[in-house]
VOBA-1610 file (N, C-alpha, C; in pm, whole numbers, padded with zeros to 5 digits, always signed):
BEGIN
Unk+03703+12040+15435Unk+03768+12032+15304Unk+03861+11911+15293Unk+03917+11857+15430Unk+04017+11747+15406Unk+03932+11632+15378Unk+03805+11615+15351Unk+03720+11502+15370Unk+03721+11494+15163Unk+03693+11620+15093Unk+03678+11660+14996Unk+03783+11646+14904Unk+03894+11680+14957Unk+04018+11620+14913Unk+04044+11519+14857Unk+04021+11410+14977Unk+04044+11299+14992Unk+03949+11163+14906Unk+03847+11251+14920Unk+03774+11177+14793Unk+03809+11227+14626Unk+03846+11316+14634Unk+03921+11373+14520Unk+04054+11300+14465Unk+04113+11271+14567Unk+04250+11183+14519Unk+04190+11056+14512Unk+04105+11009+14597Unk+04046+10874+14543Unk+03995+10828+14442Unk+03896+10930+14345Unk+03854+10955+14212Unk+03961+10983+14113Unk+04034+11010+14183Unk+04156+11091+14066Unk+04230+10937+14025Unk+04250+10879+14139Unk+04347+10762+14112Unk+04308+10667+14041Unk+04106+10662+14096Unk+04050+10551+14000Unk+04074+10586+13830Unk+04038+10737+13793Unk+04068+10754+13675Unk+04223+10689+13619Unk+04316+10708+13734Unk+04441+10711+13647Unk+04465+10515+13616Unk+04395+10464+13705Unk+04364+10348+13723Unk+04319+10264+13596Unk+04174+10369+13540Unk+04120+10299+13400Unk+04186+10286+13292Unk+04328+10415+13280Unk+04387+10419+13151Unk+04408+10258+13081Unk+04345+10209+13030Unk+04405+10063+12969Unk+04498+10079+12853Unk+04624+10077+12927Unk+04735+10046+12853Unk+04758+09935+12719Unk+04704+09790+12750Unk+04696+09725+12688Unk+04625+09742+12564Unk+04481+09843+12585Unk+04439+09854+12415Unk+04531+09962+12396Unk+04546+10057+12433Unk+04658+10158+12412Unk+04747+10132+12319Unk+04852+10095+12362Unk+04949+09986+12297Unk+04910+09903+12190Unk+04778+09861+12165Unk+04798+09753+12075Unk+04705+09828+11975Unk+04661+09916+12009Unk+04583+09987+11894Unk+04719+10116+11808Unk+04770+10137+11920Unk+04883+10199+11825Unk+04942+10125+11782Unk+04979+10007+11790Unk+05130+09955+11688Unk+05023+09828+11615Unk+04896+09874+11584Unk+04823+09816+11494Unk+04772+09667+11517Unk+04758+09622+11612Unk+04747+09480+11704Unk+04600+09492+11752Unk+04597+09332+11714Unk+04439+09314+11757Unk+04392+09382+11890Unk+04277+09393+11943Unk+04283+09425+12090Unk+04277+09315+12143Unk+04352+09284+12291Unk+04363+09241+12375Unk+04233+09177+12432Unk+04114+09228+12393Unk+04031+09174+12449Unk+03962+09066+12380Unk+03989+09058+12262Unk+03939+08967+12141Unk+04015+08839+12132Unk+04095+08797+12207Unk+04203+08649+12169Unk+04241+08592+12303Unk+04302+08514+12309Unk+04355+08422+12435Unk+04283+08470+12523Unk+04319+08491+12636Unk+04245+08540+12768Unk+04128+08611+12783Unk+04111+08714+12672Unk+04039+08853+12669Unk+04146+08942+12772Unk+04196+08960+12838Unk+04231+08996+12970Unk+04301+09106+12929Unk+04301+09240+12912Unk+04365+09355+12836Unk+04514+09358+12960Unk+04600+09319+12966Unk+04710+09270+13031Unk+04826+09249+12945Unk+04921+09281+13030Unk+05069+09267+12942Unk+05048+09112+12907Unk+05085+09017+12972Unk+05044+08894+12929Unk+04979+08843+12836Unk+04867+08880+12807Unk+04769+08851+12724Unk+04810+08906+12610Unk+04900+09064+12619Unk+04913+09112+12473Unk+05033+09070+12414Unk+05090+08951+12504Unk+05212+08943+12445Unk+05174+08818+12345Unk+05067+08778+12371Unk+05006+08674+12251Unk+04969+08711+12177Unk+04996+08825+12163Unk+05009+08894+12007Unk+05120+08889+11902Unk+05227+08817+12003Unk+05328+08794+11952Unk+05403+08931+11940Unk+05420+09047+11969Unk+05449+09152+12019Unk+05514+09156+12135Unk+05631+09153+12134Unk+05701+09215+12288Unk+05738+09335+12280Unk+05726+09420+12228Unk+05742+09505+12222Unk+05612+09581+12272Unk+05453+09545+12225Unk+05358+09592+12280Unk+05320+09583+12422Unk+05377+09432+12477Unk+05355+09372+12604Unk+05450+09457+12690Unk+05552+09486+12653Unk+05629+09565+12773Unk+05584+09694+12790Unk+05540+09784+12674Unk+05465+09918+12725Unk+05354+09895+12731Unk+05276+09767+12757Unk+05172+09732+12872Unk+05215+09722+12989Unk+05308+09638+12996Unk+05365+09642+13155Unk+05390+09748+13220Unk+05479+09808+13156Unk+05502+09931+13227Unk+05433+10053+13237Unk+05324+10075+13164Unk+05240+10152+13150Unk+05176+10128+13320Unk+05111+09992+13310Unk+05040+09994+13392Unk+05075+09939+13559Unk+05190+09919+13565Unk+05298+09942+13649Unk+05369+10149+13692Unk+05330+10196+13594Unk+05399+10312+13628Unk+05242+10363+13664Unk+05103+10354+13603Unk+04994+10420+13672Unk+05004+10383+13823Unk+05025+10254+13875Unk+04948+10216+14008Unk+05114+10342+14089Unk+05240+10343+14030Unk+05293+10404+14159Unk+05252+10560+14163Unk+05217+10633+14010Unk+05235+10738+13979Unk+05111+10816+14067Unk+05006+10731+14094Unk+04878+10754+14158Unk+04932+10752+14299Unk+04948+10642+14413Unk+05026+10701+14520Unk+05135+10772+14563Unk+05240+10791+14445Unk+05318+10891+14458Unk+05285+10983+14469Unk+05194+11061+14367Unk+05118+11188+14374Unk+05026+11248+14550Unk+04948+11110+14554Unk+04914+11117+14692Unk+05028+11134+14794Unk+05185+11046+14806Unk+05238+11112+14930Unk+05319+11251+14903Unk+05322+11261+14766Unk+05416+11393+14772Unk+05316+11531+14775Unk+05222+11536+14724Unk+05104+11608+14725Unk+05000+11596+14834Unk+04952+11510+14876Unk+04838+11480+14940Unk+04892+11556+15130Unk+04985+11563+15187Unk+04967+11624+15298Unk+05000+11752+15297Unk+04969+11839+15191Unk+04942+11957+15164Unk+04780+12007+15185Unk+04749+11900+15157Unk+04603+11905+15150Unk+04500+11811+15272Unk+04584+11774+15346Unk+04487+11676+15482Unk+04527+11561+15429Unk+04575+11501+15299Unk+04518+11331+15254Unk+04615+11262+15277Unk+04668+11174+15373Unk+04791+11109+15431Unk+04684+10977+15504Unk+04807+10918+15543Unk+04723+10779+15610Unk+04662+10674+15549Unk+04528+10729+15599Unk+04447+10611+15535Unk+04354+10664+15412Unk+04405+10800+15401Unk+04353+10807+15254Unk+04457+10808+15137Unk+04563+10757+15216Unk+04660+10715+15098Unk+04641+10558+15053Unk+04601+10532+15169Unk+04546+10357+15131Unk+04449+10386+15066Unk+04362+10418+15071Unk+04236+10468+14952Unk+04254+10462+14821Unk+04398+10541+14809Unk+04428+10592+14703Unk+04512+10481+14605Unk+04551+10401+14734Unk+04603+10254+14659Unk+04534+10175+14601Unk+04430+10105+14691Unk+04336+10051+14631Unk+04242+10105+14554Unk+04246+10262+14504Unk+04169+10313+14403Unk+04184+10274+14270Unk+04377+10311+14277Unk+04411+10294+14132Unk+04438+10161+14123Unk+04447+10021+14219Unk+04433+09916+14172Unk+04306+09831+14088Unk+04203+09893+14212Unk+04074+09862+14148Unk+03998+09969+13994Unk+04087+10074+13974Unk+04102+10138+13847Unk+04116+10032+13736Unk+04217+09971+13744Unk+04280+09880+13651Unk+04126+09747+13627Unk+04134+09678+13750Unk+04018+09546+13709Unk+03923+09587+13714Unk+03871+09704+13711Unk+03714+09744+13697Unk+03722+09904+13570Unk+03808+09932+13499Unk+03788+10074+13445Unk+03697+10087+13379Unk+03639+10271+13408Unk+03558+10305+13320Unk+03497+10293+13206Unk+03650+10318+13129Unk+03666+10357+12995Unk+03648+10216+12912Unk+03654+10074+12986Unk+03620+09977+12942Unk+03476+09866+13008Unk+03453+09967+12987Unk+03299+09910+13064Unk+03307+09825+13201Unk+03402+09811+13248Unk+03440+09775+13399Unk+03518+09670+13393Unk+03553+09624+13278Unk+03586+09480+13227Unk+03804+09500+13205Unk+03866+09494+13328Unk+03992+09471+13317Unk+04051+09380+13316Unk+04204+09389+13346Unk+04288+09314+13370Unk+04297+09249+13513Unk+04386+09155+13554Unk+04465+09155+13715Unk+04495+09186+13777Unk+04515+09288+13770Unk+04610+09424+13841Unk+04737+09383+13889Unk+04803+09265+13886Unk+04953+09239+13895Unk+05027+09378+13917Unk+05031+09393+13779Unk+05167+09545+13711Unk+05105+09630+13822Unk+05004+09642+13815Unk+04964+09795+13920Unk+05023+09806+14020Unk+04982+09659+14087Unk+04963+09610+14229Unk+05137+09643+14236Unk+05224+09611+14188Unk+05349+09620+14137Unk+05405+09786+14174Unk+05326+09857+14114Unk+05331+09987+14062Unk+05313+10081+14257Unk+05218+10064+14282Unk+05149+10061+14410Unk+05283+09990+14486Unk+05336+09903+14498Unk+05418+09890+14619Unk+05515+09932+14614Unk+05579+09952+14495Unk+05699+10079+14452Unk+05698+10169+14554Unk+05585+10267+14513Unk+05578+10388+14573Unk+05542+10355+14740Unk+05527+10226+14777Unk+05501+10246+14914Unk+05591+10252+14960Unk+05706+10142+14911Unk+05842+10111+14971Unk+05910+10027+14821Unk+06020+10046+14876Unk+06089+10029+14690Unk+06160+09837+14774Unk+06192+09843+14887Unk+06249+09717+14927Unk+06135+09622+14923Unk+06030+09647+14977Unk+05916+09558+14994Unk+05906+09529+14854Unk+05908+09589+14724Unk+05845+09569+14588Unk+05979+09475+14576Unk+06117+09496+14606Unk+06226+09414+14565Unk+06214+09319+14621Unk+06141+09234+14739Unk+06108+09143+14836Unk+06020+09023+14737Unk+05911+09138+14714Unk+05772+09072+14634Unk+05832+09022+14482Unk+05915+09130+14429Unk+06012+09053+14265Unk+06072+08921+14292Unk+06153+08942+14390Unk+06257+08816+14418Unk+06156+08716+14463Unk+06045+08689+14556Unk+05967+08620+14510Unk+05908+08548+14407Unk+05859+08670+14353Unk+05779+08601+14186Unk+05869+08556+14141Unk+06018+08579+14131Unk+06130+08545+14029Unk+06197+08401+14091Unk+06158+08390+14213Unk+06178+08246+14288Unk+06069+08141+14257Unk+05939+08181+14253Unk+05848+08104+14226Unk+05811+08053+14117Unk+05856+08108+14003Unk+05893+08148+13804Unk+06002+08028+13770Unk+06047+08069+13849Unk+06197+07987+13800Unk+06216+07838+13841Unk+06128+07811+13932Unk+06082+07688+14040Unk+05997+07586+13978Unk+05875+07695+13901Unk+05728+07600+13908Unk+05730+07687+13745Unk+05794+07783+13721Unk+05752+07812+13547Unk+05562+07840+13526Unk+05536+07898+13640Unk+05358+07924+13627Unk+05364+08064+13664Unk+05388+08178+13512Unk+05345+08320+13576Unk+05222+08362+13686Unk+05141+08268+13655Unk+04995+08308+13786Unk+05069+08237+13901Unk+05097+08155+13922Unk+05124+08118+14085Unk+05246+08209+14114Unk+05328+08261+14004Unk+05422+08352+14071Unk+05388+08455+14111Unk+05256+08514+14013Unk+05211+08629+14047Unk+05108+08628+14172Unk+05034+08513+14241Unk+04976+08460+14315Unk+05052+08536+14432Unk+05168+08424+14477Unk+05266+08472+14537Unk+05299+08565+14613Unk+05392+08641+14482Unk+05388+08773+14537Unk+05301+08860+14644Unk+05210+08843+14540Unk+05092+08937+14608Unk+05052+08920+14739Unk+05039+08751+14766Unk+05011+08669+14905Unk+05098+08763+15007Unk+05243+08727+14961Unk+05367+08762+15096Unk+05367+08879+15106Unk+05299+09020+15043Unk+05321+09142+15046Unk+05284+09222+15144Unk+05166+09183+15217Unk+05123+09210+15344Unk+05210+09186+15435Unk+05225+09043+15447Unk+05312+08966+15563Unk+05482+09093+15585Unk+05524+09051+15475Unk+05649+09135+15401Unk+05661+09267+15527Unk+05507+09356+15469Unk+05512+09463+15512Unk+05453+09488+15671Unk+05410+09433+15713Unk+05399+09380+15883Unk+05522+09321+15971Unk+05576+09208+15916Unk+05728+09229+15967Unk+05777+09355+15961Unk+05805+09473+15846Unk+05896+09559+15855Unk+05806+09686+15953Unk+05702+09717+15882Unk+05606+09817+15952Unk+05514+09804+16053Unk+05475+09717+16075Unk+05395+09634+16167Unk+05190+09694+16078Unk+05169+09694+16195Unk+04997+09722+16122Unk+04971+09841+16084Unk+04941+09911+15982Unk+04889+10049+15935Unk+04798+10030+15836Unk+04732+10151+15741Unk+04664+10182+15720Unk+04734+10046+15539Unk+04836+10082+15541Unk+04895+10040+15372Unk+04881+09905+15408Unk+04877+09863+15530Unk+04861+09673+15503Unk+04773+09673+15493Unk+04631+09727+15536Unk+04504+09673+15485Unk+04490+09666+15343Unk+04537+09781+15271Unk+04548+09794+15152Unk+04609+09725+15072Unk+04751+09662+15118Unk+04793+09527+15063Unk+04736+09363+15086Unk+04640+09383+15172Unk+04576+09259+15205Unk+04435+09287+15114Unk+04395+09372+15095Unk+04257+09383+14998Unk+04316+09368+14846Unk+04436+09431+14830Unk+04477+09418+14738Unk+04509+09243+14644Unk+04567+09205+14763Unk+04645+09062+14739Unk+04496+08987+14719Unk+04425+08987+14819Unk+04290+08913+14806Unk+04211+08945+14652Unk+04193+09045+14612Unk+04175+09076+14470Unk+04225+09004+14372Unk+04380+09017+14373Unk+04430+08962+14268Unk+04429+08802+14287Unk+04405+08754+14393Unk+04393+08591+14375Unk+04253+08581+14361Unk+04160+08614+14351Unk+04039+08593+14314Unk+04031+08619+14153Unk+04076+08717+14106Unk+04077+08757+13954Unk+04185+08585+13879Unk+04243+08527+13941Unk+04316+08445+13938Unk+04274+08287+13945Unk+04102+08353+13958Unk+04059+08220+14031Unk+04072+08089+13865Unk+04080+08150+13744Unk+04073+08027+13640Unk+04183+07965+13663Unk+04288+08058+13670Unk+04426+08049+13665Unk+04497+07925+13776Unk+04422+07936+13912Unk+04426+07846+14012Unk+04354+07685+13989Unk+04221+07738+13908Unk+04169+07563+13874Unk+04265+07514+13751Unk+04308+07572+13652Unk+04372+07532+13563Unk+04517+07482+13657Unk+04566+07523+13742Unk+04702+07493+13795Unk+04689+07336+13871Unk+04528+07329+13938Unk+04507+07237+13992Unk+04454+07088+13897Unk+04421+07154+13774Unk+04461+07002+13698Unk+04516+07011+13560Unk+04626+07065+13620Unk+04764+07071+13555Unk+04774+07096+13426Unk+04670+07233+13423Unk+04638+07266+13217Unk+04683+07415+13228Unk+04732+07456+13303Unk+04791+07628+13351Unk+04963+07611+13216Unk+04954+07719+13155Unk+05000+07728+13056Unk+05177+07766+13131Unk+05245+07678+13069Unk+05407+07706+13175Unk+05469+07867+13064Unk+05551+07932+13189Unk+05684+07992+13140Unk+05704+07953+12976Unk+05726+08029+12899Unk+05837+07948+12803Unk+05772+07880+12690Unk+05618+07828+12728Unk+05547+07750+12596Unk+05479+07867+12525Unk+05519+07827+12424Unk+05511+07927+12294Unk+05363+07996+12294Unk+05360+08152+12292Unk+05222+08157+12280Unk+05114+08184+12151Unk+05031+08177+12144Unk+04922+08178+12067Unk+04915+08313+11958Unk+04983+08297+11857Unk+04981+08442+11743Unk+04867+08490+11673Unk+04811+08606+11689Unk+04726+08632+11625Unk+04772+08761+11516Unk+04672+08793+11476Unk+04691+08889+11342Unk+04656+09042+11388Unk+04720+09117+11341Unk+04682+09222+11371Unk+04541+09286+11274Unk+04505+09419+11332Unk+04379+09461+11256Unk+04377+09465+11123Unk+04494+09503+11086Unk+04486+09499+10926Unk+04524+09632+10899
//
């Protein structure tokens, strides 16, 4: 049964994974979808070129609160039931890969940044304050949300090997990190000839549905 479980919280997380916040959000407060303008990329980012900050932050946090709410559930619940370890790493990279592959949108997501975000919360709340002060060093430096978010993600393994040494959650932050710099890959050629959109330049307004 612990085998049964465990694929159970893994399914469970991918679901909680697909919720796409971003049409969420922008279909309630009457905003184009996210997938139709700038990026396509149903992402806080992307919806904030809606000219909406208000929509972009309960994207963010939406999908920042799925990736911890999914391994939280797994450590506070899951060794009731056998699922600890390495099926909590499972359960990480479930609901990350929830997000850039969901169901409910034909497989077609976001970055998983916020998740990835969301997910190291619940692993360790210092390591996620490690990986912020990063991005917020690299932001403030170079003004390129993708290389900050690059970043982050890179040192999060490392981060968590200094403090923990090797377990089951660094693989999971190293599959993880590798993900999100690949989803990143436009974001990296655009940086490399110097057309990556900075911090701060005004973004692109579109209209809502009507």
């Amino acid at each position: 049964m612990q085998v049964v479980y465990s694929v159970l919280a893994v399914l469970a997380a991918y679901l909680i994974g697909s919720v796409p916040f971003a049409v969420l959000s922008s279909s309630l407060m009457g905003l184009a979808d996210p997938r139709t303008y700038g990026s396509g990329n149903p992402g806080a980012t992307n919806v904030l070129r809606s000219g909406s900050k208000v929509a972009a932050a309960v994207t963010l946090a939406g999908d920042t609160f799925k990736g911890w709410l999914a391994v939280w559930l797994a450590l506070r619940f899951g060794p009731d039931y056998g699922v600890g370890g390495f099926s909590v790493a499972l359960v990480a990279v479930a609901v990350f890969l929830g997000h850039l592959y969901p169901l409910f949108l034909r497989f077609r997501g976001g970055k998983g940044v916020a998740t990835a975000a969301g997910v190291i919360i619940a692993f360790n709340a210092w390591i996620a304050l490690a990986c912020a002060i990063t991005w917020l060093g690299v932001a403030v430096v170079f003004r390129y949300s993708s290389l900050a978010s690059i970043a982050a993600a890179v040192v999060a393994p490392f981060f968590w090997a200094f403090v923990f040494g090797f377990d089951a959650r660094l693989i999971a932050l190293f599959v993880i990190a590798g993900f999100i710099v690949y989803r990143h890959r436009v974001n990296i050629k655009s940086l490399a000839a110097g057309t990556e959109r900075r911090i701060g330049t005004k973004p692109a307004r579109v209209s809502g549905r009507g």
